[in-house]
PyMOL CGO cylinders between C-alpha atoms (Angstrom):
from pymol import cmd
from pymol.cgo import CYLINDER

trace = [
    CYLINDER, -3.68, -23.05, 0.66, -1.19, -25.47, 2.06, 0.3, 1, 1, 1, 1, 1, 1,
    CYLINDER, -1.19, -25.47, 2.06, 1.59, -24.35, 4.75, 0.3, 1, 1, 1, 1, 1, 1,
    CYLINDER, 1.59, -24.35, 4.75, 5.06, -24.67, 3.12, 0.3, 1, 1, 1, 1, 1, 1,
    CYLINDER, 5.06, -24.67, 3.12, 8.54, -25.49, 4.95, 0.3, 1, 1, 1, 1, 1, 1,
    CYLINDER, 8.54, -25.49, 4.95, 11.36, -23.18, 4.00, 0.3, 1, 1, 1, 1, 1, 1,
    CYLINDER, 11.36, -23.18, 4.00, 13.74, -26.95, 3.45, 0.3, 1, 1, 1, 1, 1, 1,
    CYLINDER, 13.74, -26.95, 3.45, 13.62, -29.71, 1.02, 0.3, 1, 1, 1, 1, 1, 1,
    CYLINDER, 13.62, -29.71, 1.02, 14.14, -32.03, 4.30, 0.3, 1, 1, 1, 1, 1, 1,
    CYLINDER, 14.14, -32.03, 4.30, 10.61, -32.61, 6.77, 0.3, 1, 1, 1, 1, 1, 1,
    CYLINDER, 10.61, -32.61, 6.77, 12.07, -30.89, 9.37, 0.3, 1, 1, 1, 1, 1, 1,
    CYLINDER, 12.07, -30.89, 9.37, 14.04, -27.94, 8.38, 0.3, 1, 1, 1, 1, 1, 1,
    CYLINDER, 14.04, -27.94, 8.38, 13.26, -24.43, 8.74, 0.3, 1, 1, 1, 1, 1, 1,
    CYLINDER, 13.26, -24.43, 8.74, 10.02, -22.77, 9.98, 0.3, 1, 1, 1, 1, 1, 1,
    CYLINDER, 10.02, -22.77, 9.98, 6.68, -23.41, 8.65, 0.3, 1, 1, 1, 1, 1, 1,
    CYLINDER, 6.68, -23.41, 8.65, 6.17, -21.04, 6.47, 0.3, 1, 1, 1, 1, 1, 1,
    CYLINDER, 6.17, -21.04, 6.47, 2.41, -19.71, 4.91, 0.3, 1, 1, 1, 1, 1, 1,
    CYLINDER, 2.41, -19.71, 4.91, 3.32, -18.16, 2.23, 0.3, 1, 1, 1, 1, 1, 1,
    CYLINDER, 3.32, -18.16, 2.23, 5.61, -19.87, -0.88, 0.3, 1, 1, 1, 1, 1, 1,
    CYLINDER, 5.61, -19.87, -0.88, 8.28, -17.74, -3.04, 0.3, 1, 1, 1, 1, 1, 1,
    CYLINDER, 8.28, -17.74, -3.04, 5.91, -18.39, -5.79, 0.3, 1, 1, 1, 1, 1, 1,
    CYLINDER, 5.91, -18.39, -5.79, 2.62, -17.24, -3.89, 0.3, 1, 1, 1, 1, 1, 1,
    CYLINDER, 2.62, -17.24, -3.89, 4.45, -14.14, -2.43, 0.3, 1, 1, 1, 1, 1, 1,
    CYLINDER, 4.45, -14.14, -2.43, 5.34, -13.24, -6.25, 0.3, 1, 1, 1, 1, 1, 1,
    CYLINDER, 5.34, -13.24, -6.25, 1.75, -13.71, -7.33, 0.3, 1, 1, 1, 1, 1, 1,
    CYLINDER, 1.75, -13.71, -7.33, 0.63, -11.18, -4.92, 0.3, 1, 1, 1, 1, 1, 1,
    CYLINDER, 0.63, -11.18, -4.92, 3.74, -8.95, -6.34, 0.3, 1, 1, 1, 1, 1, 1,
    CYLINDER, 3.74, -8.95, -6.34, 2.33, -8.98, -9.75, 0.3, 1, 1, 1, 1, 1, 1,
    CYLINDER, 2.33, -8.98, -9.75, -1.00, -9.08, -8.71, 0.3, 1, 1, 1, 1, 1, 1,
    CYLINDER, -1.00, -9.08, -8.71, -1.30, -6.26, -6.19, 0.3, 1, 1, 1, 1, 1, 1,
    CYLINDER, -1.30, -6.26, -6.19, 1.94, -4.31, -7.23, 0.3, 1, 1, 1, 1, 1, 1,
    CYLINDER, 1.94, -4.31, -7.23, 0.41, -1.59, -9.07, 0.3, 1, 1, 1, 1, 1, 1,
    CYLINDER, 0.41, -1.59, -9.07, -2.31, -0.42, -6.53, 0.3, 1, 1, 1, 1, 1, 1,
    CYLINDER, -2.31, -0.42, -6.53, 0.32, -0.75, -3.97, 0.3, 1, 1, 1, 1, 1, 1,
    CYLINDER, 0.32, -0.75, -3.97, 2.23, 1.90, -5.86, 0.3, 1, 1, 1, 1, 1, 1,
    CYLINDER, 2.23, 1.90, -5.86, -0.79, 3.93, -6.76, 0.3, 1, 1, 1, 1, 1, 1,
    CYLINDER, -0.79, 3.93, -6.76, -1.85, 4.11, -2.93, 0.3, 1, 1, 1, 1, 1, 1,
    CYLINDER, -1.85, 4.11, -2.93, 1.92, 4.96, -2.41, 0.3, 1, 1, 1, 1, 1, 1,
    CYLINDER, 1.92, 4.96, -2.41, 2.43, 7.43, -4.94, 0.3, 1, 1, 1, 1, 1, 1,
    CYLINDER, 2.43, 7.43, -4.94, -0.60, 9.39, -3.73, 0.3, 1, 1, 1, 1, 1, 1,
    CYLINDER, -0.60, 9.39, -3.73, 0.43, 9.56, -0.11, 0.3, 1, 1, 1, 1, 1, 1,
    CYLINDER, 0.43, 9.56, -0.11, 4.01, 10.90, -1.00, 0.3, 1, 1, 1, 1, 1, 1,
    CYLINDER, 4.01, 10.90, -1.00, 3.29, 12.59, -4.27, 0.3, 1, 1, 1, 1, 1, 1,
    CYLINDER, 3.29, 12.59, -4.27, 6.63, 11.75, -5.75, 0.3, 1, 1, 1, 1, 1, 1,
    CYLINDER, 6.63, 11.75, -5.75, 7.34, 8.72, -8.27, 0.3, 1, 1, 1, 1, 1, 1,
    CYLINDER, 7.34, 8.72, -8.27, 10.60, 7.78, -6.95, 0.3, 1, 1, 1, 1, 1, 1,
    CYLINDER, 10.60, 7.78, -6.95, 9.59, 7.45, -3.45, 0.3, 1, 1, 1, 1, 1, 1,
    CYLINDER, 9.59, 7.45, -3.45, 6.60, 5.85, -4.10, 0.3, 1, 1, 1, 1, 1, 1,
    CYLINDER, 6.60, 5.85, -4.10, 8.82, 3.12, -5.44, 0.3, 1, 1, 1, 1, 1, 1,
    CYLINDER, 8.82, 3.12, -5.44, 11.08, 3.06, -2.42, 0.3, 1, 1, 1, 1, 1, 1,
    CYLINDER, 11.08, 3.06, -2.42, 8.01, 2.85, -0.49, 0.3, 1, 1, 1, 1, 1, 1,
    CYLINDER, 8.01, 2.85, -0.49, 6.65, -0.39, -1.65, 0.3, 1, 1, 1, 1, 1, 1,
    CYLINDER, 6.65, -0.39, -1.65, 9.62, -2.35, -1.96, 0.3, 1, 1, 1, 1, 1, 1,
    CYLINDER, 9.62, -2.35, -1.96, 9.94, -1.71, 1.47, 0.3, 1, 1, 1, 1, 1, 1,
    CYLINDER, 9.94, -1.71, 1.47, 6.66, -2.65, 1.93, 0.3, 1, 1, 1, 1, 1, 1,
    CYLINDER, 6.66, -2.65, 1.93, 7.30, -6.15, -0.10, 0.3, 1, 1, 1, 1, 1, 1,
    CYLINDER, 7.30, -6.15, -0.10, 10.62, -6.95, 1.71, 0.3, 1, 1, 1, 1, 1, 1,
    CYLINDER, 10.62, -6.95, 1.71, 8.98, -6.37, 4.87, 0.3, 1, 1, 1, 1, 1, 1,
    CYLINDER, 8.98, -6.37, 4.87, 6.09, -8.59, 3.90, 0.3, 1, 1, 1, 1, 1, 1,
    CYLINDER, 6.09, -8.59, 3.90, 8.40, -10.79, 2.80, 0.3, 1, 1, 1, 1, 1, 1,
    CYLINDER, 8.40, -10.79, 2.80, 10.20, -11.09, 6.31, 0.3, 1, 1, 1, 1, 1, 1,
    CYLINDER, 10.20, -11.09, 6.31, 6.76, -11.62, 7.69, 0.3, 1, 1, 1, 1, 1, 1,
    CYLINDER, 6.76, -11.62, 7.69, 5.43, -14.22, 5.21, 0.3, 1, 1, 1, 1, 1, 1,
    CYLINDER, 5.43, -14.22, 5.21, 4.70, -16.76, 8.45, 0.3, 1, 1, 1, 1, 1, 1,
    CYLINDER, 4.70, -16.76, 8.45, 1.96, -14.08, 9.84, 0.3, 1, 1, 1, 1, 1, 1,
    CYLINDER, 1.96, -14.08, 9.84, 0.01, -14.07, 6.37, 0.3, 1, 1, 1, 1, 1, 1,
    CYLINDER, 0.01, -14.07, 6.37, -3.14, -15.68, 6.63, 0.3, 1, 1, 1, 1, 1, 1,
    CYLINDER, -3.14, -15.68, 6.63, -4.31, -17.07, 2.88, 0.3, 1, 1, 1, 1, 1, 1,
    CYLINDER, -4.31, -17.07, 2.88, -7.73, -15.45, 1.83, 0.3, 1, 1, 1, 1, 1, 1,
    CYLINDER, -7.73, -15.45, 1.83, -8.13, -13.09, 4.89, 0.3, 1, 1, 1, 1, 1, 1,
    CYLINDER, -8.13, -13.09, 4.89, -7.53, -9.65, 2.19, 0.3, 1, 1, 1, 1, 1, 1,
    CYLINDER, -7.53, -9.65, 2.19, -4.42, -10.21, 0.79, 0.3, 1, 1, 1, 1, 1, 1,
    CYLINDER, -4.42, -10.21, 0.79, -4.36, -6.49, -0.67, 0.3, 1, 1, 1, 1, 1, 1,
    CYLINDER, -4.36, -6.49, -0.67, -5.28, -5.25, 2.94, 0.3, 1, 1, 1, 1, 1, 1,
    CYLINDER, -5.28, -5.25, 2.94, -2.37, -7.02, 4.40, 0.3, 1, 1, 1, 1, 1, 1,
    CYLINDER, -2.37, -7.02, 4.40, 0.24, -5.57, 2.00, 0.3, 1, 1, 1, 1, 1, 1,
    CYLINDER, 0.24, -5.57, 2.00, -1.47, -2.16, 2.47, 0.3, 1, 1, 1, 1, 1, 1,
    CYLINDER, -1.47, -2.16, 2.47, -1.28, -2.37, 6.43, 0.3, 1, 1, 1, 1, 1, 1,
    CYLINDER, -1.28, -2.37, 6.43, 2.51, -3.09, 5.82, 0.3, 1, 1, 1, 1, 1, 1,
    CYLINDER, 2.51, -3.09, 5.82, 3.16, -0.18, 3.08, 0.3, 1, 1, 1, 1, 1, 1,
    CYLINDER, 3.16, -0.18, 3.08, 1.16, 2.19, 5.42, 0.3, 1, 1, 1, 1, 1, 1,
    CYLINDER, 1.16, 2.19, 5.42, 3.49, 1.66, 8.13, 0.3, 1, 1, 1, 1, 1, 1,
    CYLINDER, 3.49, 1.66, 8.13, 6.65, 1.95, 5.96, 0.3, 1, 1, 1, 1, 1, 1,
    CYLINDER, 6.65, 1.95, 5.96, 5.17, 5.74, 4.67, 0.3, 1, 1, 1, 1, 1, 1,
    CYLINDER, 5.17, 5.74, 4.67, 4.63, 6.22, 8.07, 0.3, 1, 1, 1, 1, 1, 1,
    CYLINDER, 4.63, 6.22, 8.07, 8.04, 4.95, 9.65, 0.3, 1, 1, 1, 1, 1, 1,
    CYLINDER, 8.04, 4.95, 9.65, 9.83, 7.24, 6.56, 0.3, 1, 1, 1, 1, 1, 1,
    CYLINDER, 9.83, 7.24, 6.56, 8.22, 10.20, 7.88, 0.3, 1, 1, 1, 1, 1, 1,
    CYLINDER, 8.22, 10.20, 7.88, 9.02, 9.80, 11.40, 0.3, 1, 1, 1, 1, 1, 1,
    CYLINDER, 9.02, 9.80, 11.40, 12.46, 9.53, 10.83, 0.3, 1, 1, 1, 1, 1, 1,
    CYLINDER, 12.46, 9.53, 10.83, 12.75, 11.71, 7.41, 0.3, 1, 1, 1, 1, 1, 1,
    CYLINDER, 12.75, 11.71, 7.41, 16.03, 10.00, 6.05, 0.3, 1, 1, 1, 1, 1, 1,
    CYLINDER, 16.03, 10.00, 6.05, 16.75, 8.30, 3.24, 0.3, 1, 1, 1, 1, 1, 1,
    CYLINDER, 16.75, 8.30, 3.24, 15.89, 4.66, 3.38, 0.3, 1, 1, 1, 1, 1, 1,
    CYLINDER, 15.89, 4.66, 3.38, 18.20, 1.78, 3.34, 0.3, 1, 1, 1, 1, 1, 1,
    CYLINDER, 18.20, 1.78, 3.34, 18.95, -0.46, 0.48, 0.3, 1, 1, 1, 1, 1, 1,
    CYLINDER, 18.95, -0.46, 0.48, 18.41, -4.12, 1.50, 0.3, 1, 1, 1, 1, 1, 1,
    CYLINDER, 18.41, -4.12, 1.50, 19.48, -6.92, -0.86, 0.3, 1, 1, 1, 1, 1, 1,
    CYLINDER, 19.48, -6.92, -0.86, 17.09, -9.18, -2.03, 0.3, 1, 1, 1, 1, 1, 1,
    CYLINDER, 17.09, -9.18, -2.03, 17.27, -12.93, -0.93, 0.3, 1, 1, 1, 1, 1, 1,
    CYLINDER, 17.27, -12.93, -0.93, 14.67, -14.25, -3.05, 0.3, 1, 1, 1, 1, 1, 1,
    CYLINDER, 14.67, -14.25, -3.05, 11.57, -12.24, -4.29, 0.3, 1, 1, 1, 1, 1, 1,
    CYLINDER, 11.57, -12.24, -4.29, 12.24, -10.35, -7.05, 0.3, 1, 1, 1, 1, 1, 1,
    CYLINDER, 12.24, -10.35, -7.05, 11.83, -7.02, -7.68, 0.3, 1, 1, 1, 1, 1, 1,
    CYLINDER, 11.83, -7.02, -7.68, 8.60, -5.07, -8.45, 0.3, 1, 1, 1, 1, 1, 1,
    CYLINDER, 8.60, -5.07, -8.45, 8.57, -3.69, -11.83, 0.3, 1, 1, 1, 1, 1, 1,
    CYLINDER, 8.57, -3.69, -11.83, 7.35, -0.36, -12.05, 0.3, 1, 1, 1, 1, 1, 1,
    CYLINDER, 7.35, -0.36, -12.05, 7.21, 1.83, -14.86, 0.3, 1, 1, 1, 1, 1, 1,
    CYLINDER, 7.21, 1.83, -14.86, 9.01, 5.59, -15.51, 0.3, 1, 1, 1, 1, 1, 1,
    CYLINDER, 9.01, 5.59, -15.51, 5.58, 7.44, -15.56, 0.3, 1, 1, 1, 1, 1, 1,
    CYLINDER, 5.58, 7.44, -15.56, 2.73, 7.22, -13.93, 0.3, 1, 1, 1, 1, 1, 1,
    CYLINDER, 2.73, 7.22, -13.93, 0.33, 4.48, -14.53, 0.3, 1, 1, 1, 1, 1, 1,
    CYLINDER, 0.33, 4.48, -14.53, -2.32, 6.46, -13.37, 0.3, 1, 1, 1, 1, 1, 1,
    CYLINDER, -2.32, 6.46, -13.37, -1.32, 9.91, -15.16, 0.3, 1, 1, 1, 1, 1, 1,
    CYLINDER, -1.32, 9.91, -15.16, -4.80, 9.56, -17.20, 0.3, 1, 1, 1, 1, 1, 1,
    CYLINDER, -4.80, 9.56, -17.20, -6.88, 9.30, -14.45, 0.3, 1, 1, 1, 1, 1, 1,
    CYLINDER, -6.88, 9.30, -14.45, -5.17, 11.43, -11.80, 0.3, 1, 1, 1, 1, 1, 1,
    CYLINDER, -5.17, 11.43, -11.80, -4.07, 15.40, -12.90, 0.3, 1, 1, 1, 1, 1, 1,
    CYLINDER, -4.07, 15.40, -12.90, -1.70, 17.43, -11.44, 0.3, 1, 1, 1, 1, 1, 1,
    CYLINDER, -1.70, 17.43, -11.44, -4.65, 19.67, -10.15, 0.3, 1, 1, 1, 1, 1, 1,
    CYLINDER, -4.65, 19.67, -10.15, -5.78, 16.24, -8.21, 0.3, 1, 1, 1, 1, 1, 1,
    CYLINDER, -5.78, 16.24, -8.21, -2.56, 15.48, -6.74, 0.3, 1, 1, 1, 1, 1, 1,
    CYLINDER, -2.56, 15.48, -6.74, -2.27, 19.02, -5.35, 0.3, 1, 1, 1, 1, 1, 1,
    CYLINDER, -2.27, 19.02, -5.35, -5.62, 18.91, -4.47, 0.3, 1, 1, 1, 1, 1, 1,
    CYLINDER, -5.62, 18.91, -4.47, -4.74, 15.48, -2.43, 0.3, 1, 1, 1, 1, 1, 1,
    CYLINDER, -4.74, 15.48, -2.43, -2.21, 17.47, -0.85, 0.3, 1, 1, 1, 1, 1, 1,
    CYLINDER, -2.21, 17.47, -0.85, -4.36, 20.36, 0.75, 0.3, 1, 1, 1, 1, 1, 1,
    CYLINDER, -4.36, 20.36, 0.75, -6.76, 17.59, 2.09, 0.3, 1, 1, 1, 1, 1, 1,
    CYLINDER, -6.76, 17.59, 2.09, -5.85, 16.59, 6.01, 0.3, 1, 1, 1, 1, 1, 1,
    CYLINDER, -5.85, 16.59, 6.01, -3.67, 13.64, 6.58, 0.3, 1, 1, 1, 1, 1, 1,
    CYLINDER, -3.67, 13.64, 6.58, -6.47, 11.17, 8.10, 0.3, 1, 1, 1, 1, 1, 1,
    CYLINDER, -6.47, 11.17, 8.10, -9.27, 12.26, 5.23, 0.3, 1, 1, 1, 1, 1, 1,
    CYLINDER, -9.27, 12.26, 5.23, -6.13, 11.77, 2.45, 0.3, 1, 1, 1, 1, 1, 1,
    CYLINDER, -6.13, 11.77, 2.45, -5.03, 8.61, 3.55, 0.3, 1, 1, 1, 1, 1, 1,
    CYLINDER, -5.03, 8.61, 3.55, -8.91, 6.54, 4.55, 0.3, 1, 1, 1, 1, 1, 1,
    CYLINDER, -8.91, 6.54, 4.55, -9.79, 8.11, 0.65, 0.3, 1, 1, 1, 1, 1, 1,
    CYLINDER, -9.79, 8.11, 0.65, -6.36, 6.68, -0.81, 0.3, 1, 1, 1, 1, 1, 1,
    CYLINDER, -6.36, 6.68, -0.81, -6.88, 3.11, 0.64, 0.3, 1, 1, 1, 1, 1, 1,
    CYLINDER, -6.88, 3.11, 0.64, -10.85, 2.85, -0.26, 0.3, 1, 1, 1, 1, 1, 1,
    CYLINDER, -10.85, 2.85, -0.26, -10.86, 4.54, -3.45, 0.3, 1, 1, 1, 1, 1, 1,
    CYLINDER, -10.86, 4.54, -3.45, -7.06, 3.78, -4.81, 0.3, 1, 1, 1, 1, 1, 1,
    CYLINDER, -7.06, 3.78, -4.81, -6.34, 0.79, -3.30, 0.3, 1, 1, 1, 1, 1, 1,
    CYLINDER, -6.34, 0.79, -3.30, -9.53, -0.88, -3.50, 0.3, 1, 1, 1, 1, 1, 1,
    CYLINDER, -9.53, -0.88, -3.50, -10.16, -1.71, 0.22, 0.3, 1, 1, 1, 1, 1, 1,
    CYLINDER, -10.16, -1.71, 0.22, -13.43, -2.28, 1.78, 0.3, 1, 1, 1, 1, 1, 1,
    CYLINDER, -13.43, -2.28, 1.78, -14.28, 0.08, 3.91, 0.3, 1, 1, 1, 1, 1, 1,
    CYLINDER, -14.28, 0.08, 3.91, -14.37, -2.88, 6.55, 0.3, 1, 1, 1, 1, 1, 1,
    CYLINDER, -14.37, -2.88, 6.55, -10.54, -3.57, 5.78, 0.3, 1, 1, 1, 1, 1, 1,
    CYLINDER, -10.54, -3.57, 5.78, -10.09, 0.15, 5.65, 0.3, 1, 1, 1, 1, 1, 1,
    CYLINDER, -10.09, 0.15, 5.65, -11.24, 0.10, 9.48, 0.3, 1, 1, 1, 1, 1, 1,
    CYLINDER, -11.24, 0.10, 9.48, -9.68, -2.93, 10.43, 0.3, 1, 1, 1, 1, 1, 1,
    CYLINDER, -9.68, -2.93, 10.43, -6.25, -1.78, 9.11, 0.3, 1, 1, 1, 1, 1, 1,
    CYLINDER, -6.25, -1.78, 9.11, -6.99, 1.62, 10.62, 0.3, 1, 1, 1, 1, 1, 1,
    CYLINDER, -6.99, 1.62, 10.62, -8.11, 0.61, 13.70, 0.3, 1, 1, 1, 1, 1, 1,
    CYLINDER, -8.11, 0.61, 13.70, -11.03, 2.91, 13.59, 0.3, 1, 1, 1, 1, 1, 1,
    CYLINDER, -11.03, 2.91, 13.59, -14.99, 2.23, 13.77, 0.3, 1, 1, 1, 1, 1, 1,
    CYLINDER, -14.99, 2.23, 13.77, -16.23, 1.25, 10.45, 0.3, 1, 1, 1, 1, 1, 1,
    CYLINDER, -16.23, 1.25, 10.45, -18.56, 4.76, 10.91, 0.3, 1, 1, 1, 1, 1, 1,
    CYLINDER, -18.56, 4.76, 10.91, -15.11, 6.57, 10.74, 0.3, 1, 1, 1, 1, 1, 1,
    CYLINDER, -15.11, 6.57, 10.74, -14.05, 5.44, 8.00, 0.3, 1, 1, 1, 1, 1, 1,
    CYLINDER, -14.05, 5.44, 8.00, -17.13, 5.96, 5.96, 0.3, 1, 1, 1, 1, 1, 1,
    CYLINDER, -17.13, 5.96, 5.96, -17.35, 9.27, 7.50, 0.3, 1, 1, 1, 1, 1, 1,
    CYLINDER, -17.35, 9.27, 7.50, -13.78, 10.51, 6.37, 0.3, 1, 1, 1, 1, 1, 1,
    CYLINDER, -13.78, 10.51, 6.37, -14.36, 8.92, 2.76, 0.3, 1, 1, 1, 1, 1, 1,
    CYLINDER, -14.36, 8.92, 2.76, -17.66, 11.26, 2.36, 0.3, 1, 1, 1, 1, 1, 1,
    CYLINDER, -17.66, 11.26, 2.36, -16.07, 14.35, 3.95, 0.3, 1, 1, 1, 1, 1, 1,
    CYLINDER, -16.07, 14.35, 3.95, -12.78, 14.10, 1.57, 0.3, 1, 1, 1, 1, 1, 1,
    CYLINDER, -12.78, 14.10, 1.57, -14.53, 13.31, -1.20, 0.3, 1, 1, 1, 1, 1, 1,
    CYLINDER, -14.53, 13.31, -1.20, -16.68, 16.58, -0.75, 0.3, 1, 1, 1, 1, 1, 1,
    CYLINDER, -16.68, 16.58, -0.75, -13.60, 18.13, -0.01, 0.3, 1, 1, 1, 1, 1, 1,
    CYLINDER, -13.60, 18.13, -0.01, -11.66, 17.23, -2.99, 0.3, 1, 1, 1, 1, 1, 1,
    CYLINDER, -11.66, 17.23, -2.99, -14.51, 18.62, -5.04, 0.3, 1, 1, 1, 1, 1, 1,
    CYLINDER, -14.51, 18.62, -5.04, -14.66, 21.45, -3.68, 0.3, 1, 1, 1, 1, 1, 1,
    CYLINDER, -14.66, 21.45, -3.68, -10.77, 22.15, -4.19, 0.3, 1, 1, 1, 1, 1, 1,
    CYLINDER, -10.77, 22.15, -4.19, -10.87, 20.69, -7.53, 0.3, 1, 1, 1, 1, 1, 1,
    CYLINDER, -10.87, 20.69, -7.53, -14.27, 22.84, -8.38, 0.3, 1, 1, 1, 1, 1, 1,
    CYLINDER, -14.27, 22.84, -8.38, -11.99, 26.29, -6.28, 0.3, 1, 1, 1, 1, 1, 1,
    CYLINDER, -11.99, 26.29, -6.28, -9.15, 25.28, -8.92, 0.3, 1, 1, 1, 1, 1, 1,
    CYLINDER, -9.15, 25.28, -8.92, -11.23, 25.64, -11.61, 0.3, 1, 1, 1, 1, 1, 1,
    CYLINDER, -11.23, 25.64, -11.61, -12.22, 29.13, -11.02, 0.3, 1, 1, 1, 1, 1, 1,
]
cmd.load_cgo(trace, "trace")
């Protein structure tokens, strides 16, 4: 994929490796499992949504470190995984930004998920520890590899597969307690 310039004119603006149109294709493209990963970690619709459009106008900002074919969904989830964690740590309300040129993710007033994922799962989600919660969330519902789980994680690929195995055991056995 071509490098783009931000001007019409050779010259103007930064080099830039990412195009208004490519960043929207990876909008549309990786949107949804952005907000599925999102709504999992906070549990709540609304600031799931809040979540990844911070996520996409801080990728946006930082269109000139994206590297074309290097996980494209593992970028995006490295930069929504640091908003959830930067809302957290500070526990306020986040800031509306205007948006100077991508547009805005569409997502839709219930859960596109609801029919796979039960209220007994989300709580279940909930009891699970942070670490085991969020490796599970990014292999399982955002489709990472467990390689770009690692990588974005900056833990040993044996972590990762570690923490998948032990939530998933876990989550069965809450969901399986639940029953009961």
């Amino acid at each position: 994929m071509p490098r783009v310039t931000t001007g019409g004119n050779r010259g103007e603006g930064p080099a830039l490796a990412l195009s208004l149109a490519e960043f929207n294709a990876l909008v549309d493209g990786h949107g949804p499992a952005l907000y599925r990963i999102a709504y999992r970690l906070t549990g709540d619709r609304h600031e799931a949504e809040d979540m990844v459009q911070e996520a996409f106008r801080s990728a946006w900002k930082s269109r000139e470190s994206f590297e074309p074919g290097r996980g494209d969904r593992a970028w995006l989830a490295a930069i929504l995984r640091r908003r959830v964690i930067d809302r957290y740590r500070r526990q306020a309300p986040p800031s509306t930004f205007a948006t100077d040129g991508p547009h805005e993710v569409q997502v839709h007033d219930t859960d596109p998920i609801s029919h796979q994922y039960t209220d007994e799962m989300q709580h279940a989600l909930t009891q699970l520890p942070e670490e085991l919660r969020e490796t599970l969330l990014l292999v399982v519902v955002g489709e990472l590899t467990h390689q770009e789980v690692a990588d974005l994680m900056e833990i040993p690929l044996g972590t990762v597969l570690s923490r998948v195995s032990r939530a998933r055991r876990r989550l069965r056995e809450l969901l399986l307690a639940a029953k009961a």
